[in-house]
C-alpha positions in Angstrom: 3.4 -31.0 27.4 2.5 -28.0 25.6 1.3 -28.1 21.5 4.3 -28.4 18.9 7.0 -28.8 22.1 9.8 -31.1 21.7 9.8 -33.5 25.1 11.9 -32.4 27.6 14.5 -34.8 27.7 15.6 -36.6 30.0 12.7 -37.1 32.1 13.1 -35.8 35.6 11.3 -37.5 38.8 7.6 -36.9 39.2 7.1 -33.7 40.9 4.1 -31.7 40.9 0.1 -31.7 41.3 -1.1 -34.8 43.0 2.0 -35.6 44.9 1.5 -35.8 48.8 4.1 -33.3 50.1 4.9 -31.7 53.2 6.6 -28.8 53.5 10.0 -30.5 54.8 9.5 -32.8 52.2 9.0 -29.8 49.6 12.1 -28.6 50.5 14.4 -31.8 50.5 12.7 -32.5 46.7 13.7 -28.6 45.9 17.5 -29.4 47.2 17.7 -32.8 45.3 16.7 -30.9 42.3 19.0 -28.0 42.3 22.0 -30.5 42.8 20.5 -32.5 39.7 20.0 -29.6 37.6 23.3 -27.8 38.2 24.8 -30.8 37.2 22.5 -30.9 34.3 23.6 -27.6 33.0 27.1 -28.2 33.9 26.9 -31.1 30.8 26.6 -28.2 28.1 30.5 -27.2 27.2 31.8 -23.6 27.2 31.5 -23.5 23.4 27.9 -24.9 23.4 27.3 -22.7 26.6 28.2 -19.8 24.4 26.4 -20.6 20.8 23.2 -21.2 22.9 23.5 -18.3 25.3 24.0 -15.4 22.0 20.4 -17.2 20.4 19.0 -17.1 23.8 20.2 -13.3 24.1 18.6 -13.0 20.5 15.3 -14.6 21.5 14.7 -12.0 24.4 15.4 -9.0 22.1 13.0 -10.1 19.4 10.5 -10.4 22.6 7.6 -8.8 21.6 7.4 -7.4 25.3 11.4 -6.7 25.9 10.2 -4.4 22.6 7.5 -2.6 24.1 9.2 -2.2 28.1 10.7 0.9 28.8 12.0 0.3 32.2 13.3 -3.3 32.4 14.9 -5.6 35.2 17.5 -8.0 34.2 20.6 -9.5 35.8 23.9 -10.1 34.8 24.9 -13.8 34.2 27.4 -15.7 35.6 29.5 -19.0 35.9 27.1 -21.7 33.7 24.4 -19.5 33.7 23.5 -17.8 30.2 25.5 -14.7 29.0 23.5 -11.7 29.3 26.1 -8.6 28.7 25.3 -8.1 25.1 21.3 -8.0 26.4 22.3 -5.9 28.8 24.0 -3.5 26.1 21.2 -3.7 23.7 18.9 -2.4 26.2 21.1 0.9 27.2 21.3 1.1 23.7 17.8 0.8 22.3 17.3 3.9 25.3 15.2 1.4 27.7 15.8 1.9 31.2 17.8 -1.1 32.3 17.8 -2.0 36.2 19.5 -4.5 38.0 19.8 -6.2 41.5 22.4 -5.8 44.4 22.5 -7.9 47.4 22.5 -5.6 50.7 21.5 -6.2 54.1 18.5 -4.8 55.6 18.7 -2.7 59.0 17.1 -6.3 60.3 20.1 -8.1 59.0 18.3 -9.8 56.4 19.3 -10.1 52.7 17.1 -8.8 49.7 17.7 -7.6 46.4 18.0 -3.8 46.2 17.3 -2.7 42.4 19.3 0.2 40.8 19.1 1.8 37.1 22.4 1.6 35.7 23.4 4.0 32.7 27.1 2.3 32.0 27.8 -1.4 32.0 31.9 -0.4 32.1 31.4 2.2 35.2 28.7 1.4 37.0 29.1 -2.0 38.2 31.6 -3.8 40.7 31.9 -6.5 42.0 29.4 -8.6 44.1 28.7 -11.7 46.2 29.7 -15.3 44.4 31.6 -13.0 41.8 28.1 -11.3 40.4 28.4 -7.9 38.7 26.1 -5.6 41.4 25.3 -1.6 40.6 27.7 0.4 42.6 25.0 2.5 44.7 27.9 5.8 44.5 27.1 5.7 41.4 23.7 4.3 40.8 20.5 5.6 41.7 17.7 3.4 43.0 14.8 2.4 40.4 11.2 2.9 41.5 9.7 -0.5 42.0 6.3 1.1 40.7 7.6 1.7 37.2 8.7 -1.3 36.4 7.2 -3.2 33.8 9.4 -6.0 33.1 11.4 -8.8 34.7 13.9 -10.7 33.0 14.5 -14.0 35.9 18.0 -15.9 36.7 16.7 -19.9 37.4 18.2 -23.0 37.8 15.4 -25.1 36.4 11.9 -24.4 35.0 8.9 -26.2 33.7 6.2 -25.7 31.3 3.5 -24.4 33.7 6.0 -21.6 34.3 7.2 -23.3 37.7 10.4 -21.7 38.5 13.5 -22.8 40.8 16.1 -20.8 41.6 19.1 -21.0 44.0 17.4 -21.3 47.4 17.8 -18.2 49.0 14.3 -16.4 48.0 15.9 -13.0 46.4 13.3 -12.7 43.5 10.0 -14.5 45.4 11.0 -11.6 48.0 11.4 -9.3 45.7 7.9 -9.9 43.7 6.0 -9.6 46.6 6.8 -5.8 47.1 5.9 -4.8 43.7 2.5 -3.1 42.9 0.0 -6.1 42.3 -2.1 -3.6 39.9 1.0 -3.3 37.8 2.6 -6.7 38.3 5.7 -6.5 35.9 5.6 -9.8 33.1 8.6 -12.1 34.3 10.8 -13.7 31.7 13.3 -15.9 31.8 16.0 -16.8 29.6 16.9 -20.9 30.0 18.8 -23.5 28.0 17.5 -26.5 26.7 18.8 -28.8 29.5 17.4 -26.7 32.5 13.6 -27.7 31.2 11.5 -30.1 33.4 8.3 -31.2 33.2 7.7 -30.1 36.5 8.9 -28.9 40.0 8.2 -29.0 43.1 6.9 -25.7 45.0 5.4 -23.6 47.6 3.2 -21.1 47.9 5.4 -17.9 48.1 7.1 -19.7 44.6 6.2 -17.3 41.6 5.6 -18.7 38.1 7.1 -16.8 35.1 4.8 -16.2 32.2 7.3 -17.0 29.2 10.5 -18.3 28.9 12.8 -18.4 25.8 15.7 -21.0 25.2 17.9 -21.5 22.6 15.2 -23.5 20.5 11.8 -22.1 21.3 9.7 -19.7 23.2 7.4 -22.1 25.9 4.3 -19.6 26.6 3.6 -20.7 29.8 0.0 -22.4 30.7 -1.2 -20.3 33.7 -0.8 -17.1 31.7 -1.0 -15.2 28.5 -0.3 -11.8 29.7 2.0 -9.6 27.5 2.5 -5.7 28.1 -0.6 -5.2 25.6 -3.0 -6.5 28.3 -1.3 -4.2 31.1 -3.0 -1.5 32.5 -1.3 2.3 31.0 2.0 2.3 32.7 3.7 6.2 32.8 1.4 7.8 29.8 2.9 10.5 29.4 -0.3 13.7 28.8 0.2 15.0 25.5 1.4 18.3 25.0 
């Protein structure tokens, strides 16, 4: 446990380094926990859900990188998961670029995430798979994967070491691996309380996050203390 954290209550099972999994193994542990932690996050009610998703949302904007980006990747919450329109707002506003994921179908007929800048939260979205709010591509153009600088992460669960569970489909593990490694964007992720664990069970394709913010605290994650300032230039602009 990290310096000055509170514990992260209740204790989950014992995943993590010096367990002896296989990879089917790996994955049974993965589905137990998503079933455990949706039910976990299912405890908080929609009025608790609410007060701890507009701190969360408060958190991320006082983010000393969400600050300093200019061209930003976010999604747009849904069902339990935190509210993030009024981020998504403050981001238009503040004139970041904000970007965010659709769901298509490759040529292959595989799924990935296709990213899109949006300019209008009230026009330029529609609706998606499971009910998500996707960038209607008529309208939206697509982002340039290059430029990106950061990525705020959707997660069901998430430990201290910056170990990251999501829904079991691979979108954003997918999705990291076709951006730039020389400009590897710094992945947030907005949690509550209740999806905390002290650790969880992963593979090698899993990507950590390097920070995530709840409604109590910001957990700077062990592996990492990257932040924007310790980037390489990103889109310097020559002066005139």
């Amino acid at each position: 446990m990290l310096a000055n954290q509170k514990p992260l209550a209740p204790e989950p099972p014992s995943y993590g380094a010096g367990s002896a999994f296989t990879v089917n193994n790996i994955a049974a542990d993965k589905k137990a926990l998503r079933a455990e932690a949706k039910a976990r996050r299912a405890t908080l009610g929609v009025s608790a859900r609410a007060v701890h998703s507009a701190r969360i949302v408060s958190q991320l904007l006082e983010d000393r990188d969400v600050q300093a980006a200019q061209r930003i990747l976010a999604y747009h919450g849904f069902g339990e998961e935190i509210d993030t329109s009024k981020l998504l707002a403050a981001v238009l506003k503040s004139g970041q670029t904000l970007m965010l994921p659709r769901i298509e179908t490759t040529p292959a007929g595989a799924s990935r995430l296709q990213i899109y800048v949006v300019n209008d939260l009230s026009r330029d979205l529609r609706p998606g798979p499971w009910g998500l709010r996707e960038p209607d591509p008529a309208r939206c153009e697509p982002a340039d994967l290059s430029t990106l600088e950061l990525i705020i992460v959707p997660g069901l669960a998430f430990s201290p070491t910056g170990q990251r569970l999501g829904y079991g489909r691979g979108y954003y593990d997918r999705l990291l691996e076709r951006l730039p490694a020389e400009t590897r964007p710094i992945l947030l992720a907005g949690a509550f309380e209740t999806q905390l664990w002290t650790s969880i069970p992963t593979e090698p394709h899993d990507k950590p996050v390097d920070r995530i913010v709840t409604e109590a605290r910001q957990v700077q994650c062990v592996h990492t203390q990257r932040t924007l300032a310790h980037q390489p230039a990103l889109h310097q602009q020559d002066d005139p």
